[in-house]
KEMAR-125238 format. One line per 3 residues: number of its first residue (from 1); their letters; for each residue x, y, z of N, C-alpha, C. Coordinates in steps of 0.05 Angstrom, whole numbers, plus 5000, padded with zeros to 4 digits. Layout:
# residues N
NUM> a> X,Y,Z,X,Y,Z,X,Y,Z ~ ...
//
This chain:
# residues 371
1> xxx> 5441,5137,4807,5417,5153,4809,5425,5183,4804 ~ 5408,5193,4790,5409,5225,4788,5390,5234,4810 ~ 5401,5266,4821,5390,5268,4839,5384,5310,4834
4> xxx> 5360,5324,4831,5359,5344,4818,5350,5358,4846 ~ 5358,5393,4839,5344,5409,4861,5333,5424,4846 ~ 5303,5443,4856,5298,5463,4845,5283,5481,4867
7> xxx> 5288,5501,4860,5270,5528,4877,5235,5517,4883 ~ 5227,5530,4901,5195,5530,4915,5173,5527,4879 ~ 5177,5533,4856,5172,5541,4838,5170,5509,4816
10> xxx> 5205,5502,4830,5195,5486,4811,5222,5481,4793 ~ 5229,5512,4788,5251,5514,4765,5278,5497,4775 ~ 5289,5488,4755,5313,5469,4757,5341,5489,4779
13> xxx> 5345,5483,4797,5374,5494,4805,5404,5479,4798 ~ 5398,5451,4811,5421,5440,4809,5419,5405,4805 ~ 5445,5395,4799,5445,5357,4799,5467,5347,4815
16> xxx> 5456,5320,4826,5493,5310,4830,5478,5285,4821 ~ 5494,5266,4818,5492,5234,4806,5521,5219,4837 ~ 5500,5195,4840,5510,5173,4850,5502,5146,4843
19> xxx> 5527,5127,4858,5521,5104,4847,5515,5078,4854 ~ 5520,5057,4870,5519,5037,4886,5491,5020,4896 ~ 5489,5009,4918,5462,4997,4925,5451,5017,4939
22> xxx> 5470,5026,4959,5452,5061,4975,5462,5088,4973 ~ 5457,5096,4948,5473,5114,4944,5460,5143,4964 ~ 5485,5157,4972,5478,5189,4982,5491,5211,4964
25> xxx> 5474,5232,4977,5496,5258,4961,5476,5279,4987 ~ 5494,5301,4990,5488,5324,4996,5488,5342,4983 ~ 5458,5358,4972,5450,5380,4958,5442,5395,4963
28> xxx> 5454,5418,4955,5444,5450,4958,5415,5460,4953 ~ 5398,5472,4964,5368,5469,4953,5358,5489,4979 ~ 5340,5504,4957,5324,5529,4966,5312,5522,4985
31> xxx> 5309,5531,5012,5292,5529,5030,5267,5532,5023 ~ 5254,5513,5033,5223,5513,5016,5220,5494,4990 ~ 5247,5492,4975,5244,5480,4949,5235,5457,4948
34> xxx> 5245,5437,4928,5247,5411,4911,5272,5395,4915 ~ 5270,5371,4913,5282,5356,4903,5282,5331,4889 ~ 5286,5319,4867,5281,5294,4860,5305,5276,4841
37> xxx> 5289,5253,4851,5306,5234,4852,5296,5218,4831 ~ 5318,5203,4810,5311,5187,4787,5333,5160,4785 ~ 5319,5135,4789,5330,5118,4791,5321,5091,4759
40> xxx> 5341,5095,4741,5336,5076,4717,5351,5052,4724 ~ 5356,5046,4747,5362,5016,4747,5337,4999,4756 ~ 5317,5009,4767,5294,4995,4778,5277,4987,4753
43> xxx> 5295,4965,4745,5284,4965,4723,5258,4953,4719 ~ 5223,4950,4703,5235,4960,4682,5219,4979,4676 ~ 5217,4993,4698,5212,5020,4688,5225,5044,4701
46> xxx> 5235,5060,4692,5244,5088,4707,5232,5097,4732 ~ 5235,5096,4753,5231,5109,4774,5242,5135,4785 ~ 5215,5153,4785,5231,5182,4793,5207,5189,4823
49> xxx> 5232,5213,4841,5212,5209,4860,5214,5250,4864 ~ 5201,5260,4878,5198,5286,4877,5189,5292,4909 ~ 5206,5304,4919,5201,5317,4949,5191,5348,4950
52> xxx> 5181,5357,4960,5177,5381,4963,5181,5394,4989 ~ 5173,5419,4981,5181,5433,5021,5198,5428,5025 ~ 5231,5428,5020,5244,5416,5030,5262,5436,5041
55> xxx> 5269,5428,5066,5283,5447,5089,5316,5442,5095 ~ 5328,5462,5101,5360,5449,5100,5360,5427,5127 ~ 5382,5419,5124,5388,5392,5148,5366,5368,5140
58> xxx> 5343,5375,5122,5328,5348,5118,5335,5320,5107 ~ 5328,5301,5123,5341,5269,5112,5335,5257,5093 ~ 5331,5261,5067,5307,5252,5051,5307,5215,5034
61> xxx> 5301,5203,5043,5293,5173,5039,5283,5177,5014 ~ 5289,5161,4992,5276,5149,4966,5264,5129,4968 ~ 5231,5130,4973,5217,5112,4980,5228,5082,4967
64> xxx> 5226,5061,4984,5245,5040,4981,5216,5024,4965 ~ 5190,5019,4968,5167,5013,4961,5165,5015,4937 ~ 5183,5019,4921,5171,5018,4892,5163,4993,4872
67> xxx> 5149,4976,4874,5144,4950,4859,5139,4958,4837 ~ 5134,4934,4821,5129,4932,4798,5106,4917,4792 ~ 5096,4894,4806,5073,4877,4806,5089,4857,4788
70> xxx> 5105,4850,4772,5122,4834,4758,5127,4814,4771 ~ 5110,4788,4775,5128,4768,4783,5153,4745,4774 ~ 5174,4747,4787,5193,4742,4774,5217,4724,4783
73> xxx> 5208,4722,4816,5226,4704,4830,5214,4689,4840 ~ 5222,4653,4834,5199,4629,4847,5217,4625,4878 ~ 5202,4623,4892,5204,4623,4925,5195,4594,4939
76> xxx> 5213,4575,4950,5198,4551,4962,5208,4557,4985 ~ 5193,4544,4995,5181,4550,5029,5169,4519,5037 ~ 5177,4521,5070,5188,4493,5081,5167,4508,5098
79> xxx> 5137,4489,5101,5119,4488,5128,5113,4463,5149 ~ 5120,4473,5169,5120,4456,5180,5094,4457,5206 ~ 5071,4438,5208,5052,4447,5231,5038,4427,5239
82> xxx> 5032,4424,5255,5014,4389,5279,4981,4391,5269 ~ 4978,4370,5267,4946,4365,5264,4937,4370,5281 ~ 4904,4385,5276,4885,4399,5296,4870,4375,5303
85> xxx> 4868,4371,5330,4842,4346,5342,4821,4362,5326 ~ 4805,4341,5318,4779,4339,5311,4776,4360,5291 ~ 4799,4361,5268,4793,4372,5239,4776,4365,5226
88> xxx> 4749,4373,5212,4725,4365,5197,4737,4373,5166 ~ 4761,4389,5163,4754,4406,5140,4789,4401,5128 ~ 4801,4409,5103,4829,4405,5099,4846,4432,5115
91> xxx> 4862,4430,5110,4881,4453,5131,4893,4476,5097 ~ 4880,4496,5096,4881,4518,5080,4900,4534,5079 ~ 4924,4536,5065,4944,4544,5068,4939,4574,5048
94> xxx> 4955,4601,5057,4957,4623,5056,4974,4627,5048 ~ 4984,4635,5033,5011,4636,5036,5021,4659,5016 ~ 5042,4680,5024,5047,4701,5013,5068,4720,5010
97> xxx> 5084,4735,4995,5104,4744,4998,5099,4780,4993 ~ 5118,4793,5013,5114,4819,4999,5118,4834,4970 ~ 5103,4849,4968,5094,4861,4941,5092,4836,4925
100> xxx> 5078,4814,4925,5084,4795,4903,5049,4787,4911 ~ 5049,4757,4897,5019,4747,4895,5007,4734,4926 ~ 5001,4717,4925,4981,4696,4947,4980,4680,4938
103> xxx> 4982,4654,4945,4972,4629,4940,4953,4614,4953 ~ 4938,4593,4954,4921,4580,4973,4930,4553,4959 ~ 4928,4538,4979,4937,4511,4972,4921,4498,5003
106> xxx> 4916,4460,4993,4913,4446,5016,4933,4433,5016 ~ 4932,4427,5046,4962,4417,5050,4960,4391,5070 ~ 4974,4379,5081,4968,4358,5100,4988,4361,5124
109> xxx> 4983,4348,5150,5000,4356,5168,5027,4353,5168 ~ 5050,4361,5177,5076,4354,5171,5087,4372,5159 ~ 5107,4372,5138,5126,4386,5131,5117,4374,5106
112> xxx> 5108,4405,5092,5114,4413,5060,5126,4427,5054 ~ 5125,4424,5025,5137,4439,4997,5119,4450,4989 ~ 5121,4484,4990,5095,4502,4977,5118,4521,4957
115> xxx> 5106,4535,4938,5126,4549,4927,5110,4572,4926 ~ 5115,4601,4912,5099,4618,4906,5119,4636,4896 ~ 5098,4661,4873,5118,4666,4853,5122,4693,4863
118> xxx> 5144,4712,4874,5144,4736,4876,5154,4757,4857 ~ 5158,4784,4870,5169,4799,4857,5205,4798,4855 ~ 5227,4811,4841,5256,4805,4843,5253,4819,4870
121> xxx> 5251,4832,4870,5264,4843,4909,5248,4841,4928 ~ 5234,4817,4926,5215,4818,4957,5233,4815,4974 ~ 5225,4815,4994,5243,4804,5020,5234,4782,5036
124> xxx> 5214,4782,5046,5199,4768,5062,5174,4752,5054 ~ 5172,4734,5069,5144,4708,5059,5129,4703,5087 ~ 5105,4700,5092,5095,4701,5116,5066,4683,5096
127> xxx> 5057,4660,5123,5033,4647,5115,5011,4653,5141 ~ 4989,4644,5129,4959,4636,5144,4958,4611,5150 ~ 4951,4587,5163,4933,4561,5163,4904,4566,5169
130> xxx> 4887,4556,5157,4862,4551,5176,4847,4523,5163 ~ 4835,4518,5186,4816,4491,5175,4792,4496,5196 ~ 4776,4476,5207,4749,4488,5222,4743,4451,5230
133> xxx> 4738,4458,5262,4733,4437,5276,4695,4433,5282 ~ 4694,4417,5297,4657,4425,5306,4649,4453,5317 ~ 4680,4460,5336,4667,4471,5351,4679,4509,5336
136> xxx> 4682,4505,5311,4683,4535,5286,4717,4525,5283 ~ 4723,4555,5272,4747,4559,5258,4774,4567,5277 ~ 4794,4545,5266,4813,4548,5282,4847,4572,5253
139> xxx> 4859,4577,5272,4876,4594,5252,4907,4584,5264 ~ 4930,4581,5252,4957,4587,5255,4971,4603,5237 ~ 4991,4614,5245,5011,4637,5228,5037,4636,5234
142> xxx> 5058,4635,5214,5082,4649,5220,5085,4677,5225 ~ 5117,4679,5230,5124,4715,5225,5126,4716,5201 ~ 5124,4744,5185,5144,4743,5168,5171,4733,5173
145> xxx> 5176,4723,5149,5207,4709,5148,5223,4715,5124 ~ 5239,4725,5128,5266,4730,5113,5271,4714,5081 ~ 5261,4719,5064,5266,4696,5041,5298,4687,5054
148> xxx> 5309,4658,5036,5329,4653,5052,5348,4652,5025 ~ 5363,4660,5022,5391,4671,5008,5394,4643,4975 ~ 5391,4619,5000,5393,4592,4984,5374,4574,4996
151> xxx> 5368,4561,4980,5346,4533,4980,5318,4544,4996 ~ 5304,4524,5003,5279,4531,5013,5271,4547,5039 ~ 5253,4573,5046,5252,4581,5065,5232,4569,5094
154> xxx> 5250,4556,5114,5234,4548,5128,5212,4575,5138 ~ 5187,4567,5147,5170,4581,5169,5156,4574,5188 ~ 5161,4578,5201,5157,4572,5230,5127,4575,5246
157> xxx> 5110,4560,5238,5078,4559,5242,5074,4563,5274 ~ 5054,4584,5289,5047,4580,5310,5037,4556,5317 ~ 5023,4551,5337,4991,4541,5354,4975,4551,5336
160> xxx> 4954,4525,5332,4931,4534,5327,4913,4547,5349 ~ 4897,4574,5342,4884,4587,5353,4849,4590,5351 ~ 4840,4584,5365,4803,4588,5354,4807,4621,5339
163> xxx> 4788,4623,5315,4779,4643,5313,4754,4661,5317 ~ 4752,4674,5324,4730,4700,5328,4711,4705,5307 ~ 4690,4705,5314,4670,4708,5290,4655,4744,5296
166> xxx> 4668,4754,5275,4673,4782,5276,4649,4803,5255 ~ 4623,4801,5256,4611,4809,5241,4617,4853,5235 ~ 4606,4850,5215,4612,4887,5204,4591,4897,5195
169> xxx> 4593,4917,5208,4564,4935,5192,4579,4965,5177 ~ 4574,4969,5162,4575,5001,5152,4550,5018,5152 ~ 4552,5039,5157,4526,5058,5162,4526,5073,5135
172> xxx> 4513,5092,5118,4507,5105,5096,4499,5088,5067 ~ 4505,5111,5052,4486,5102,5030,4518,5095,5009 ~ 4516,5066,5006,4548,5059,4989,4534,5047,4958
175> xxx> 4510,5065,4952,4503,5052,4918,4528,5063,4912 ~ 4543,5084,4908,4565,5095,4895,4589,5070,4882 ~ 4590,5050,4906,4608,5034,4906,4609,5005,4896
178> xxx> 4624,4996,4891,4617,4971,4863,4614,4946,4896 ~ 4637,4944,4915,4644,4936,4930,4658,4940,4955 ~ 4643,4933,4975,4659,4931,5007,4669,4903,5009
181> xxx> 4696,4909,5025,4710,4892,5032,4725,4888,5064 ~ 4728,4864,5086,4736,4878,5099,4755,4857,5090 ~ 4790,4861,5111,4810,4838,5095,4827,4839,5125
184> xxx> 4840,4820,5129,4861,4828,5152,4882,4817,5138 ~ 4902,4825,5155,4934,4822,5150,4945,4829,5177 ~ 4970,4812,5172,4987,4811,5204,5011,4841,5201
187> xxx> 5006,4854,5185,5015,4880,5191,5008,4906,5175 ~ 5016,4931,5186,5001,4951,5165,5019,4942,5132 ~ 4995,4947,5114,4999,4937,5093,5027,4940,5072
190> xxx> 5034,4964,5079,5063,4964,5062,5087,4972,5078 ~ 5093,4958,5094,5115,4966,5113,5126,4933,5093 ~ 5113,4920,5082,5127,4898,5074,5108,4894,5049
193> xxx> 5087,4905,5044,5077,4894,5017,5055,4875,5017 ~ 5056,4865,5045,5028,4834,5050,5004,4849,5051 ~ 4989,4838,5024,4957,4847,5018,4947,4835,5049
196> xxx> 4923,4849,5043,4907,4827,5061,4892,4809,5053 ~ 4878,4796,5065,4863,4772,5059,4836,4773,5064 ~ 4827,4767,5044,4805,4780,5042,4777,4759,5072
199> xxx> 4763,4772,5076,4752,4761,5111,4714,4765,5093 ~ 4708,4794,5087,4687,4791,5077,4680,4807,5066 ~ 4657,4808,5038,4662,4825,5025,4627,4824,5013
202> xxx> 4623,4848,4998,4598,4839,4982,4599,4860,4952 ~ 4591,4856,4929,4588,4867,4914,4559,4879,4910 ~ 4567,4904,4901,4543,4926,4886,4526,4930,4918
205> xxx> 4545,4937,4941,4524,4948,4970,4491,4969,4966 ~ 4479,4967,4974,4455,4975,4968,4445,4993,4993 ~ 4440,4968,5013,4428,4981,5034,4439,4995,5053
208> xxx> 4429,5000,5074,4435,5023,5089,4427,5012,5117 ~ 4443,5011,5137,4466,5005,5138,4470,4969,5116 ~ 4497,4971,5109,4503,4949,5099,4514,4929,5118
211> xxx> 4507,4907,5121,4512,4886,5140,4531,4862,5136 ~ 4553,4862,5135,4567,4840,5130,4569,4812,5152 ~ 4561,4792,5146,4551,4763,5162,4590,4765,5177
214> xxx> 4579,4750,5203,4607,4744,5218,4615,4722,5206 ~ 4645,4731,5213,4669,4708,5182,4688,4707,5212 ~ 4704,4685,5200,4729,4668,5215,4751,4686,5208
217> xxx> 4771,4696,5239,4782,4721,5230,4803,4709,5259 ~ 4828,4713,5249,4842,4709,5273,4844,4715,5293 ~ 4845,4694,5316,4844,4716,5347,4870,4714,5353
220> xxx> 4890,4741,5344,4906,4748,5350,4909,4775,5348 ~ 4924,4794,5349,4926,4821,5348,4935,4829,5312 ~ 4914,4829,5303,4921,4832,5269,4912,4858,5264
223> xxx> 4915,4866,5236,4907,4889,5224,4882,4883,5213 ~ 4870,4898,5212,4840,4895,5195,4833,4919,5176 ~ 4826,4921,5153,4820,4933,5136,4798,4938,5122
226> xxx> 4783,4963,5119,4761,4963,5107,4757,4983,5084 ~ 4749,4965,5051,4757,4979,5034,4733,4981,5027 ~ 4728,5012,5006,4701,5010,4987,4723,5020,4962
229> xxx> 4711,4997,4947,4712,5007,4914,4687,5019,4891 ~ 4697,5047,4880,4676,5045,4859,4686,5025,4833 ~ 4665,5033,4811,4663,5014,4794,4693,5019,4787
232> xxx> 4705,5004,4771,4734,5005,4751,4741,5034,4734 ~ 4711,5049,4721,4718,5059,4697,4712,5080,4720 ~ 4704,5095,4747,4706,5119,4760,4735,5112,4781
235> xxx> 4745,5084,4775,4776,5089,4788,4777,5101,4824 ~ 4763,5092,4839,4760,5116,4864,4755,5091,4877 ~ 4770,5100,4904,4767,5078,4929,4773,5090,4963
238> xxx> 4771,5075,4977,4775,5098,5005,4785,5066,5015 ~ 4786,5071,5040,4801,5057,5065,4804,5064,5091 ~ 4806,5051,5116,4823,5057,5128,4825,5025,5143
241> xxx> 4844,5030,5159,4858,5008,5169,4859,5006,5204 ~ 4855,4978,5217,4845,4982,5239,4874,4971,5249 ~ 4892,4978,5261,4921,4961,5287,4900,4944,5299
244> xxx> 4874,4956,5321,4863,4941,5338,4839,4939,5343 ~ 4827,4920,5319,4804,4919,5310,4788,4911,5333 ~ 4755,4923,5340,4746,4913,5354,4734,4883,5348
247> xxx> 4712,4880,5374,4703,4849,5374,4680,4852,5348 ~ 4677,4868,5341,4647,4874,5317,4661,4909,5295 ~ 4661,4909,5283,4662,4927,5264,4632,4947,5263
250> xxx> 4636,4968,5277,4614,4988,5261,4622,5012,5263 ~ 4615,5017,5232,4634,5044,5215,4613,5057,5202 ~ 4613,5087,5200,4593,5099,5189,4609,5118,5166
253> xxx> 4602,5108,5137,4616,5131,5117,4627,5148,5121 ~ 4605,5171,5122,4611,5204,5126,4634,5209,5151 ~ 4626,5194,5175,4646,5199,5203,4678,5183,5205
256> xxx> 4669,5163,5189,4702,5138,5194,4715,5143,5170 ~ 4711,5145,5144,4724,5149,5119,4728,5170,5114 ~ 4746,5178,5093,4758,5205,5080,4735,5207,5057
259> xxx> 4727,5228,5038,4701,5221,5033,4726,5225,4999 ~ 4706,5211,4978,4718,5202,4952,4729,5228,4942 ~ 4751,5217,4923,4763,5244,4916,4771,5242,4883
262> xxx> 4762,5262,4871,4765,5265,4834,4802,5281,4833 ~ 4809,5265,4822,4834,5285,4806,4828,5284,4777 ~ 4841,5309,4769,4843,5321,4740,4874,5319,4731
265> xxx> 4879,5311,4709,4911,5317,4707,4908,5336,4677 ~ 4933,5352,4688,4932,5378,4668,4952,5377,4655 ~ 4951,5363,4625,4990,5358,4615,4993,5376,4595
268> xxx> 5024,5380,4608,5053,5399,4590,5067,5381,4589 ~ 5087,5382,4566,5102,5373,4563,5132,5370,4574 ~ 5134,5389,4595,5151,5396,4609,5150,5401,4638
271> xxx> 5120,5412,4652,5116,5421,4672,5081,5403,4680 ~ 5079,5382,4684,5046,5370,4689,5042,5384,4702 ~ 5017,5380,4716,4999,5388,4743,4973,5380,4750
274> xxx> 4979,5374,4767,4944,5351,4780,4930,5372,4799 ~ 4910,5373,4799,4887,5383,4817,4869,5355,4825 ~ 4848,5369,4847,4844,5349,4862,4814,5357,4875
277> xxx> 4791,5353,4870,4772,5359,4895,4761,5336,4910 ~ 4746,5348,4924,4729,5320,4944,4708,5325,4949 ~ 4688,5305,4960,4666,5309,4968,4653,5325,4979
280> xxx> 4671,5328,5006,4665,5337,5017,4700,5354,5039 ~ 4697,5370,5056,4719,5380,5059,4746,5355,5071 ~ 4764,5356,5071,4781,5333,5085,4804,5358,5103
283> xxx> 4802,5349,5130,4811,5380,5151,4837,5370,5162 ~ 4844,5339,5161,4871,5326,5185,4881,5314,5154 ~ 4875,5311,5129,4900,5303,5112,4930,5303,5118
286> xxx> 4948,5287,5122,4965,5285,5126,4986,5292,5097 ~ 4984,5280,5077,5003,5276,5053,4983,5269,5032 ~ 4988,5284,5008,4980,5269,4985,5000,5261,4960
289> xxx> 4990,5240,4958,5023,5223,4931,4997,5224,4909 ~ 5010,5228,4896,5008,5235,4862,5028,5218,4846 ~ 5016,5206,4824,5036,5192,4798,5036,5197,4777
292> xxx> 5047,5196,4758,5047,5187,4735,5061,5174,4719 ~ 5037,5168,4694,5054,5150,4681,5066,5153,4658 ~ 5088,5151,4651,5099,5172,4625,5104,5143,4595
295> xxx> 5078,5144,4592,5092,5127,4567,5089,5091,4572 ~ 5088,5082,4597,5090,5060,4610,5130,5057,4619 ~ 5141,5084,4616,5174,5071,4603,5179,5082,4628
298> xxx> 5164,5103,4647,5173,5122,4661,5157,5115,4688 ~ 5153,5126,4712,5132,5130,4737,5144,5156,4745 ~ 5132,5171,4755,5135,5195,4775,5117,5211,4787
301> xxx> 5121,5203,4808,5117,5204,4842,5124,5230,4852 ~ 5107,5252,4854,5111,5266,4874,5093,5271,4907 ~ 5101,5283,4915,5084,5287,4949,5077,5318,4952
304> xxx> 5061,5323,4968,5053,5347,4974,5044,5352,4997 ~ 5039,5368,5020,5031,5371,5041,4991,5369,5040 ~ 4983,5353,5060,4951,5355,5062,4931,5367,5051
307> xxx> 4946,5393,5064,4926,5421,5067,4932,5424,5022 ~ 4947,5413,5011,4943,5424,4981,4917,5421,4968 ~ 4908,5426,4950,4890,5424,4922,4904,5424,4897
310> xxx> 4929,5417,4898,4943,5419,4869,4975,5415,4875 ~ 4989,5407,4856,5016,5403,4837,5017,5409,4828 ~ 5036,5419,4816,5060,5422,4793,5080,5402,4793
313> xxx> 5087,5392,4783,5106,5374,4769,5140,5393,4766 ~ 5163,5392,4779,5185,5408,4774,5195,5402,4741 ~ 5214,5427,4744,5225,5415,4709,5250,5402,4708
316> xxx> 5244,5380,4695,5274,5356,4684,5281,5364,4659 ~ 5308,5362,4661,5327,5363,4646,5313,5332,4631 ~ 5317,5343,4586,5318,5313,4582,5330,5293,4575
319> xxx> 5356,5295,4592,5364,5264,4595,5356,5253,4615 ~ 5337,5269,4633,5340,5254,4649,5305,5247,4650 ~ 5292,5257,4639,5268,5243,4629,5253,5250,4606
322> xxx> 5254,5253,4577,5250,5259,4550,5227,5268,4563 ~ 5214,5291,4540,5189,5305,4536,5169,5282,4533 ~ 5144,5289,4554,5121,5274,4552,5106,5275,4566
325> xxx> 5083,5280,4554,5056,5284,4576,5053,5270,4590 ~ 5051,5242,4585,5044,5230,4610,5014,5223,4618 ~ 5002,5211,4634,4983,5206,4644,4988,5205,4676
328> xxx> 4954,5210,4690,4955,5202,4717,4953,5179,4731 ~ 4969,5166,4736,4969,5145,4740,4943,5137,4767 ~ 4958,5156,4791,4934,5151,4816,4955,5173,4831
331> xxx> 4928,5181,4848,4932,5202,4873,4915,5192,4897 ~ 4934,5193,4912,4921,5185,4941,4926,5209,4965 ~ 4900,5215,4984,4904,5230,5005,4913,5214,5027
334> xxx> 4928,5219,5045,4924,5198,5071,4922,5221,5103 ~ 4907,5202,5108,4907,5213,5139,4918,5196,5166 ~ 4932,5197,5177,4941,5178,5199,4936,5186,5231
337> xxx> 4926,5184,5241,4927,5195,5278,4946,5185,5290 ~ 4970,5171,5267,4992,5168,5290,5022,5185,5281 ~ 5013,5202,5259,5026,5217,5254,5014,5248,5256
340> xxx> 5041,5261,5266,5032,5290,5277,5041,5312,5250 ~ 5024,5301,5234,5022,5320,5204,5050,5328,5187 ~ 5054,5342,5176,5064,5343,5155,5089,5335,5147
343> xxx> 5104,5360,5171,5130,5362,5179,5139,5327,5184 ~ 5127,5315,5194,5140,5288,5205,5133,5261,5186 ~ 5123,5275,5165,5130,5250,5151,5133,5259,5114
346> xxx> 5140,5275,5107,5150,5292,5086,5182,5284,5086 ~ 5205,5272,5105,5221,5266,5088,5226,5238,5078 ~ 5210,5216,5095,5203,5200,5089,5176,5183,5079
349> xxx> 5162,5192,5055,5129,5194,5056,5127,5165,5053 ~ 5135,5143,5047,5131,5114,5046,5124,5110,5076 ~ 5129,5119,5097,5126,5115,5128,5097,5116,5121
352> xxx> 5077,5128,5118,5051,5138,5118,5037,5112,5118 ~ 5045,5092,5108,5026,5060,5098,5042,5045,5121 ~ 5065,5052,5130,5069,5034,5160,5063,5046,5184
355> xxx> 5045,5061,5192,5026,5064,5213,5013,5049,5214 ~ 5001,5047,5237,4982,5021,5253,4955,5036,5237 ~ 4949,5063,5246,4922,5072,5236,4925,5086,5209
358> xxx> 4911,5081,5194,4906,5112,5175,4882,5107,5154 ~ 4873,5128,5149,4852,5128,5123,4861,5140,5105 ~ 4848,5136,5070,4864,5141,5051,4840,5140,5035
361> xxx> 4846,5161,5018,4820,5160,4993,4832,5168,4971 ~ 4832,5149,4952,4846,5153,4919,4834,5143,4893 ~ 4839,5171,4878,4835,5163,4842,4854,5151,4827
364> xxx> 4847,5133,4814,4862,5115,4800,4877,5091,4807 ~ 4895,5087,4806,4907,5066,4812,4903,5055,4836 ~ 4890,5040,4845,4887,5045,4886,4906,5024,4897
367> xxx> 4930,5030,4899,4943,5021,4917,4962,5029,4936 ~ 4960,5018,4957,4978,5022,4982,5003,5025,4979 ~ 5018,5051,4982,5055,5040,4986,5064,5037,4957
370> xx> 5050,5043,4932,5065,5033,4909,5078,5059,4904 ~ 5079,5077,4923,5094,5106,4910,5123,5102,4912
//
């Protein structure tokens, strides 16, 4: 990995290069400055990452989150789980690995063979069951579990559990939005990469409040998630994410969400820069990540403190990333109430998506943790 410093500005100061699976270095760097980091083994695209504000004694983490969406490693997995008295329905298997796809499969009681296709460096595979008796919907789950080095990964299925029939309302006016969704998942979304699963959803929302019918939702202590998407070609989405969802969901636009947010990208060939407005004002922003995309050959990722309206992009040397405008890939704001702003999560900004709470509103690309 190359690893670059530059002044509050921007301008290039210094490099060191390391090498291994975790590589370090200690660098000299302007109080206040830059630093960034470029890793061409992640292959197959270049990964570069860009810190800012950066203060002496700081620890600075290279967000480990960087996927690719490339699936590329087949994964079998050993389930093992008891038949539910008085099953009406087949037993619905979930099943999923971080940063990688989902599968659904039916399965029968006992010990199967499920496979599913991930990314090369996932780590972990974690499933759902559900099937539905007379008396509604029952649920089991593993932990995540460890892909296993060799041969198939066992997982280790709870008790089946009744589930909760959890209806959602949203309050305002969501014509803006192509789609609401709500989804749960057994942890915040990119501390490991597990999407959620989708619970309920409706396309092209209209009314006011919008009413989503009660759905079969695990009664356990899960994450819950509530997304609006606009259409594809305005690229814009919001979120936030519940640790401890109540017994009913009711959320009102304007008061629970970050309100939609437009970026502009402004390209040099040497120096980009993104601007950013919003709807309306955003006052507890925590962090905003910014990307781009150079070419499809390249990504780079920088961060900026809340309170910004704009980037600059520092200057690279080009070997270490050729002249090119580039595109914006996606910019996301986030807000978390379990982080105490800036300072505390600027040397590690991938932390921001493993909080229990946070909301997030982004152009373009909308995903969680892919910085």
């Amino acid at each position: 990995m190359t690893f670059l410093s530059h002044d509050a500005s921007g301008v290039l100061c210094g490099r060191m290069t390391a090498s291994g699976q975790s590589p370090e270095v200690m660098l000299d760097v302007p109080p206040g400055g830059m630093v960034t980091a470029s890793s061409v083994t992640d292959a197959p695209a270049q990964r570069i990452f860009t810190w800012t504000d950066v203060h002496p004694g700081d620890d600075l983490i290279f967000p480990s989150s960087l996927r690719h969406g490339l699936y590329s490693r087949h994964v079998t997995t050993s389930i093992t789980f008891a038949a539910l008295p008085g099953a009406i329905e087949g037993y619905n298997v979930m099943l999923q690995c971080d940063f990688g796809s989902i599968t659904n499969a039916f399965i029968q009681p006992g010990t199967s063979s499920v496979a599913i296709d991930c990314t090369e460096d996932a780590r972990d595979v974690v499933v759902h069951l559900m099937t539905r008796t007379s008396a509604g919907y029952y649920f089991a789950a593993s932990p995540l579990t460890p892909i296993a080095a060799k041969g198939p990964t066992t997982l280790a299925v709870s008790d089946w559990a009744p589930a909760r029939l959890t209806p959602s309302t949203i309050h305002g006016d969501l014509s803006a939005f192509q789609q609401v969704s709500v989804k749960f998942q057994p942890t915040p979304p990119a501390s490991n990469g597990v999407l959620g699963l989708f619970a309920q959803f409706e396309d092209e929302p209209s009314s006011d409040p919008t009413v989503l019918p009660a759905t079969a939702l695990p009664d356990e202590p899960t994450h819950i998630s509530v997304t609006l998407n606009t259409p594809y070609t305005k690229g814009r989405g919001i979120e936030r994410l519940y640790a401890s969802p109540p017994a009913s969901l009711d959320v009102t636009l304007e008061t629970d969400f970050l309100p939609n947010v437009d970026a502009m990208f402004h390209p040099d060939p040497h120096r980009p820069e993104v601007s950013w407005t919003a709807d309306r004002p955003i006052d507890n922003a925590d962090i905003v990540l910014a990307q781009l995309n150079i070419n499809d050959r390249a990504r780079w990722s920088i961060e900026v403190a809340g309170t910004a309206s704009s980037v600059r992009f520092p200057e690279l040397p080009a070997d270490v990333l050729a002249t090119a405008p580039g595109s914006l890939f996606g910019l996301s704001i986030v807000e978390s109430s379990d982080i105490e702003g800036w300072d505390a999560i600027r040397e590690n900004p991938n932390e921001v998506w493993n909080t229990p709470n946070y909301r997030v509103t982004s152009h373009g690309v909308f995903y969680a943790g892919t910085y």
